[in-house]
C-alpha positions in Angstrom: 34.0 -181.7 -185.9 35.2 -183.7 -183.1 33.5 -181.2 -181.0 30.4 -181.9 -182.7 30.8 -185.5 -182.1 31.4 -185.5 -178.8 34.8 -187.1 -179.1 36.3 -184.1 -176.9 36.0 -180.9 -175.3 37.5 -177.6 -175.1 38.7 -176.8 -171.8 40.3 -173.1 -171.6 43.7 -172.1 -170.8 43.8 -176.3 -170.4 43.8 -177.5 -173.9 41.4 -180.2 -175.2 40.2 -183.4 -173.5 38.7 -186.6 -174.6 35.4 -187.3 -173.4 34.8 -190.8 -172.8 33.6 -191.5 -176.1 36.6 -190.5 -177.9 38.7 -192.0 -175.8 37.2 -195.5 -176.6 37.3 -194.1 -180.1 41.0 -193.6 -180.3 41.6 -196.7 -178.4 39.9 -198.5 -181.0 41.6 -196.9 -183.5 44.9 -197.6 -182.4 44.5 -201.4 -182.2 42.8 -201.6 -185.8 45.9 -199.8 -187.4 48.4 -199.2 -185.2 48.4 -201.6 -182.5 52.3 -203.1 -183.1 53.4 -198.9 -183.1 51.3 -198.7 -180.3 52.9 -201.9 -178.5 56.4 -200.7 -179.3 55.4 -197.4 -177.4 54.1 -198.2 -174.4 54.2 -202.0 -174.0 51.8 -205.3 -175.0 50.6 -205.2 -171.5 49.8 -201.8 -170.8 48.0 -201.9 -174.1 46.3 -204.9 -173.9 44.9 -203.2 -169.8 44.1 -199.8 -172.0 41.8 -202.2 -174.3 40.2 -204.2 -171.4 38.9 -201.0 -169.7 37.9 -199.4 -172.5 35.3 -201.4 -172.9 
């Protein structure tokens, strides 16, 4: 499905990788319902840089 959506890709003997797309997917996830988890993780500011470039 995610595949199919073009939210990553299957890389052999590598593992799977987010495509663009799915990056600003998940990115976008995590500051609709996680962003506080996310902030206690890895920071407000490094956060708040991941948003910005996300576009």
């Amino acid at each position: 499905m995610m595949e199919e959506e073009e939210l990553v890709t299957r890389a052999e003997r590598v593992g799977i990788l987010t495509t663009s797309k799915g990056s600003r997917k998940m990115i976008g996830v995590m500051r609709e319902k996680y962003q506080l988890k996310t902030e206690a993780i890895i920071g407000h500011t490094i956060f708040m840089e991941m948003l910005i470039h996300a576009g």
